[in-house]
C-alpha positions as CSV (number, residue, x, y, z in Angstrom):
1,X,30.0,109.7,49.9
2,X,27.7,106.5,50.4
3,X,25.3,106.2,48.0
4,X,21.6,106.6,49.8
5,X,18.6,105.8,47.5
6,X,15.5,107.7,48.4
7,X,11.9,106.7,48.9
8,X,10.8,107.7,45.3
9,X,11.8,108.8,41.7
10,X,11.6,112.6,40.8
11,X,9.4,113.0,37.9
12,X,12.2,113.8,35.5
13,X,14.9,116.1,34.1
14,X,12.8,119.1,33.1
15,X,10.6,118.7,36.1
16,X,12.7,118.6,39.2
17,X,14.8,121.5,37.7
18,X,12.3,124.3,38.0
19,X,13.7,128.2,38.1
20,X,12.2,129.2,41.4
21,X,14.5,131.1,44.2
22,X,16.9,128.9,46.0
23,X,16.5,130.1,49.5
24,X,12.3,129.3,48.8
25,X,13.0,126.0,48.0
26,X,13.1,124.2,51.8
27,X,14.5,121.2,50.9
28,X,12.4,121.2,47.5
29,X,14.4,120.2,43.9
30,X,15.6,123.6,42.5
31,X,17.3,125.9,39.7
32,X,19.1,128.6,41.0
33,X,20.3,131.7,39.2
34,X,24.1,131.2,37.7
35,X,26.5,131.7,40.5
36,X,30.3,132.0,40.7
37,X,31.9,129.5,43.7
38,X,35.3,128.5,45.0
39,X,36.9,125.8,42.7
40,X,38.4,124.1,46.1
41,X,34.6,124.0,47.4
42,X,33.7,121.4,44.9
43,X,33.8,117.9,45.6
44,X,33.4,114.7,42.5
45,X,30.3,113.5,41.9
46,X,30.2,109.8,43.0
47,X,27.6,109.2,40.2
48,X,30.1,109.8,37.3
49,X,29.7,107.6,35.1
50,X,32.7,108.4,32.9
51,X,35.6,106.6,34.3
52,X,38.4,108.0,32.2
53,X,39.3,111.6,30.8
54,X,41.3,112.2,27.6
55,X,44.0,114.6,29.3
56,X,45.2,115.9,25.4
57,X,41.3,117.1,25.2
58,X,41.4,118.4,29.0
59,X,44.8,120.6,27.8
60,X,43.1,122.3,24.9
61,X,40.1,123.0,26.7
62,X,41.9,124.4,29.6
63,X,43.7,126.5,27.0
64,X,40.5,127.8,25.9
65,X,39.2,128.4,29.7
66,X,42.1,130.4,29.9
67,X,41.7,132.5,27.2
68,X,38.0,133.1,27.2
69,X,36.5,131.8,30.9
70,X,34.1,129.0,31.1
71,X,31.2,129.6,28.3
72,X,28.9,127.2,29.7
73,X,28.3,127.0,34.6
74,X,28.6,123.5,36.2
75,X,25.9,122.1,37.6
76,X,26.2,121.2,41.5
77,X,24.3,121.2,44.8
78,X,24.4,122.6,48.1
79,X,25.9,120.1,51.1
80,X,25.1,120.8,54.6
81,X,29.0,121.5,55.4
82,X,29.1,124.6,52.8
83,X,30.8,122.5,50.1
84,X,29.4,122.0,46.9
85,X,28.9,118.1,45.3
86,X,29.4,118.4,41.4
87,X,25.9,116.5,39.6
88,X,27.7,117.4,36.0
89,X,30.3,119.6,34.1
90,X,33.3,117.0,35.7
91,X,35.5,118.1,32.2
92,X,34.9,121.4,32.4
93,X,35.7,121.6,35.9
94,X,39.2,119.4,35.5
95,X,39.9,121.9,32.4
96,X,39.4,124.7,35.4
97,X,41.7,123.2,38.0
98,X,44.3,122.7,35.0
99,X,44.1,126.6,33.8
100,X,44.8,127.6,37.9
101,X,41.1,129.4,38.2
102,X,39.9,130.0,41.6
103,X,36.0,130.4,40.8
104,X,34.2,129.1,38.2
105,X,30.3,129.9,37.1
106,X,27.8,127.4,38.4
107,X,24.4,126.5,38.2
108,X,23.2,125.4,42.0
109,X,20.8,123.2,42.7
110,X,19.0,120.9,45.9
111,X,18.7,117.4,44.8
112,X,18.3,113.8,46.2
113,X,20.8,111.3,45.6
114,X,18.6,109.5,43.6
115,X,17.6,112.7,41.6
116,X,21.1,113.7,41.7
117,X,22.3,110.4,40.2
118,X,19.3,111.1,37.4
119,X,20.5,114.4,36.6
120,X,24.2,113.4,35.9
121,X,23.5,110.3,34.7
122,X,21.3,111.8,32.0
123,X,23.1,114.9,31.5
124,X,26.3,112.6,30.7
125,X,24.8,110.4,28.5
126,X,23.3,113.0,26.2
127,X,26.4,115.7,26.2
128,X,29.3,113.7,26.9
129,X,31.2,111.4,24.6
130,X,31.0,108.0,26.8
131,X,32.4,105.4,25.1
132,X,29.3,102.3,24.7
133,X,30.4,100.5,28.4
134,X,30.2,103.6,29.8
135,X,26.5,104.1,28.3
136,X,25.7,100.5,28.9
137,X,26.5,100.8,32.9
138,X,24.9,104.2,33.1
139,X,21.3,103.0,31.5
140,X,21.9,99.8,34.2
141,X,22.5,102.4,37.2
142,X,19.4,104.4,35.6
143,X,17.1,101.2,35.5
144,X,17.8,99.6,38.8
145,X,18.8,102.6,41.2
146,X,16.5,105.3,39.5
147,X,13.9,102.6,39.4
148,X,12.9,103.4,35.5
149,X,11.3,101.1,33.0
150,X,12.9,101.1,29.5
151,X,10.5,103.1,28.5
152,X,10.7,105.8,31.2
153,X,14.4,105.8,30.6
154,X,14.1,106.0,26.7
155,X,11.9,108.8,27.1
156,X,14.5,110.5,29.2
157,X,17.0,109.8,27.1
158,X,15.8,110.3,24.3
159,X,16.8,106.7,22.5
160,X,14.6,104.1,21.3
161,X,14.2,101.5,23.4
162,X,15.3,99.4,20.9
163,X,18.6,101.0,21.2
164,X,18.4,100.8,25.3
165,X,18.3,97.2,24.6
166,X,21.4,96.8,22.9
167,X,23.3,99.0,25.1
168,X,22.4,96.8,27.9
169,X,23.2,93.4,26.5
170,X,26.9,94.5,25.9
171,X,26.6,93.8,30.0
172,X,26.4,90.1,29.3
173,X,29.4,90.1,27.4
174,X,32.7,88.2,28.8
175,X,35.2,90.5,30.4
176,X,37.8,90.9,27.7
177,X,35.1,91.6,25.1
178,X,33.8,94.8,27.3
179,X,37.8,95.7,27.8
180,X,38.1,95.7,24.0
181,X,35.3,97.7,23.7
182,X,36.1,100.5,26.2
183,X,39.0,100.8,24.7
184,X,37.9,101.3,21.2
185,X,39.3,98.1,19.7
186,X,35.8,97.1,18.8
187,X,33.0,98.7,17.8
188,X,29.7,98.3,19.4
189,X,28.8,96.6,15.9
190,X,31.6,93.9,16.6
191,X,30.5,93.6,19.9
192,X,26.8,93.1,18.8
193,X,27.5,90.3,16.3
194,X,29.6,88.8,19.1
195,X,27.2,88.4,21.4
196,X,25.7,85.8,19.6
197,X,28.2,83.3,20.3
198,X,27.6,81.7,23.5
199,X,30.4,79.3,23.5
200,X,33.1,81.5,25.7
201,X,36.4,79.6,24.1
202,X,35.1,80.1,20.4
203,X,34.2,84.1,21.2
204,X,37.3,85.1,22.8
205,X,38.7,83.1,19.4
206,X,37.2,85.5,17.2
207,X,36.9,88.5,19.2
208,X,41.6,88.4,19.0
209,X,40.7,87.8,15.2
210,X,38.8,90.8,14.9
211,X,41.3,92.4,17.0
212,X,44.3,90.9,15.0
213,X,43.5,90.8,11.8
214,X,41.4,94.5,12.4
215,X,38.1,92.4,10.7
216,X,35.3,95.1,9.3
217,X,31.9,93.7,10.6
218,X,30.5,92.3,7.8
219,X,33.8,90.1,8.1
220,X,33.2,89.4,12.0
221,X,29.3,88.9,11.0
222,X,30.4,86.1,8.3
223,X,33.3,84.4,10.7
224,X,30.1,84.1,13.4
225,X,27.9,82.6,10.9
226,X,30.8,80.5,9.4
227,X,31.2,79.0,13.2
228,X,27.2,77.9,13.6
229,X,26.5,76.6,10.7
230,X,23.0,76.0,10.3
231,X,21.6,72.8,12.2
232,X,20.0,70.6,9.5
233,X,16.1,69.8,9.8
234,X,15.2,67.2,11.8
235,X,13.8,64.6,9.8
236,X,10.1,64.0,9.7
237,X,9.1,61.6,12.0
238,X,7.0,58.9,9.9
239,X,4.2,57.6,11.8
240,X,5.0,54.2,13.3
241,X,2.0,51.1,12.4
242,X,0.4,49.1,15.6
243,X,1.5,45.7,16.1
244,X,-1.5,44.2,14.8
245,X,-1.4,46.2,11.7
246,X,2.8,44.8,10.8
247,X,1.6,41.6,11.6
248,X,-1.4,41.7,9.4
249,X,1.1,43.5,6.5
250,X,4.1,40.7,7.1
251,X,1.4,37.7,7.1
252,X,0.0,39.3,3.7
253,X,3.7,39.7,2.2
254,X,4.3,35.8,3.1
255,X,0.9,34.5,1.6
256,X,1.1,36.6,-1.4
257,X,4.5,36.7,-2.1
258,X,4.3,40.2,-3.0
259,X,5.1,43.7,-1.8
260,X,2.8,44.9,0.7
261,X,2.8,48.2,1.9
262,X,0.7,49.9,4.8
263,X,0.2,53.9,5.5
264,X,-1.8,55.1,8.2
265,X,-2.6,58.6,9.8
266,X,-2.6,59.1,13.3
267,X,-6.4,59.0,12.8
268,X,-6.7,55.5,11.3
269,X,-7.1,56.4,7.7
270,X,-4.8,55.2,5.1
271,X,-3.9,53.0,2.3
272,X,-3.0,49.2,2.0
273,X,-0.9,48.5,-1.4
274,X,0.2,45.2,-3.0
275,X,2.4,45.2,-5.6
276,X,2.6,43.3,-8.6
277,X,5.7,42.8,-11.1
278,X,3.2,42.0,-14.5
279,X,-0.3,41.1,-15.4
280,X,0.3,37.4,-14.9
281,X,1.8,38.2,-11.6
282,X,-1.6,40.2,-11.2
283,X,-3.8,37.5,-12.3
284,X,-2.1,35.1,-9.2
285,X,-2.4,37.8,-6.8
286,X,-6.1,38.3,-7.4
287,X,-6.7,33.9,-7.5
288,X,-5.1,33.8,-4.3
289,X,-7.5,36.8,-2.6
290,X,-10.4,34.9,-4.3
291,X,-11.8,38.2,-5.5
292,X,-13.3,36.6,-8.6
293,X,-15.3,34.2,-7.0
């Protein structure tokens, strides 16, 4: 099914899930009772945001379908063609399909796509264990498609936003560095010191290191800082003298025969200083400037 965004954002969760009577609800965002509906009416929710399904997990829950039902309905809503679109409980309803039931208990509920994609999304995140790019791309499809602010979406989700932030940076990440993360060969610590390193050559380098030679992350943070070492300071710029005053400095130097030296603020102010080597030395210095006379 296409994706179709609407013209505005529900107000949340809670709020476009009230328990008010289906049939009542003309077109309105609903809770119905618990209901029991054909398994083969049920259709995937094209908002899923896990991609893959542990099938060793899927066995031993359909075991425990089969011996004691499913504890907790589905969630779905109502299509026009008498079918039923699942919004969350994908698992549970896989588990279902395994252990041969025909029916299974589900809550149903009239929803936009975009509230729809809310409901999932945000029911996924919080229940389900997504691994961090599965987080990461459903805070993205939350933001942009949902139209949330970080802060609307941390309040949803219950996260700081701090921790939204985070998520969503793993986006940026080269390819092979998300791959390795899906896949649990990183953690989402690894990939975070990682992202510092810009340079795509030098983070794939370290990124098979960590993978190789199974670095903790304080090793991976040290191997990052180990390849920026820290630029040195640039060295204070010293103020460069006008023309008149170096030629004024190099005229006294050659009529003196002495050491002059010149400092000067970018104001003007400063210091002129003649050296001398001993007091006779002084004596000449102060004949030839005719201070004495």
């Amino acid at each position: 099914m296409a994706t179709k965004k609407s013209g505005g954002l529900g107000r949340g969760l809670g709020s476009i899930l009230p328990d008010i009577d289906l049939d009542a609800a003309q077109g309105k965002t609903v809770t119905a009772s618990i209901s029991t509906i054909p398994v083969n009416k049920i259709t995937a929710n094209p908002f899923q945001p896990r991609k893959e399904f542990d099938e060793e997990a899927l066995d031993e829950l359909a075991q425990s379908i089969t011996q004691q039902g499913v504890i907790s309905p589905i969630t779905v809503r109502r299509m026009p063609d008498g079918t039923y679109q699942l919004i969350a409980g994908e698992r549970r309803l896989r588990a279902s399909q395994k252990a041969g039931l025909e029916e299974i208990p589900a809550y149903i509920r009239v929803a936009t796509d975009s509230q729809m994609m809310e409901m999932a999304l945000v029911e996924n995140i919080q229940r389900e264990n997504l691994n961090a790019m599965e987080v990461a791309f459903a805070y993205k499809a939350l933001i942009e498609e949902c139209r949330l602010t970080h802060d609307q979406l941390s309040e949803k989700v219950g996260k700081n936003r701090s921790t939204i932030t985070n998520y969503l940076r793993l986006l940026n990440l080269p390819a092979e560095t998300q791959l390795a993360l899906s896949s649990d060969q990183i953690s989402m610590a690894h990939a975070r010191a990682l992202a510092s390193v810009e340079d795509t050559a030098l983070h794939l380098e370290i990124l098979h290191a960590i993978i190789e030679r199974h670095l903790s992350v304080h090793q991976t943070e040290q191997l990052v800082k180990s390849a920026h070492p820290a630029s040195p300071k640039p060295a204070q710029r010293r103020n460069e003298l006008p023309s008149t005053h170096t030629a004024a400095r190099d005229t006294l130097k050659k009529y003196l025969q002495s050491t002059v030296e010149i400092k000067r603020t970018q104001r003007g102010k400063g210091t002129l200083t003649i050296c001398f080597n001993s007091d006779k030395d002084f004596d000449r210095i102060i004949k030839l400037l005719n201070i004495n006379d």
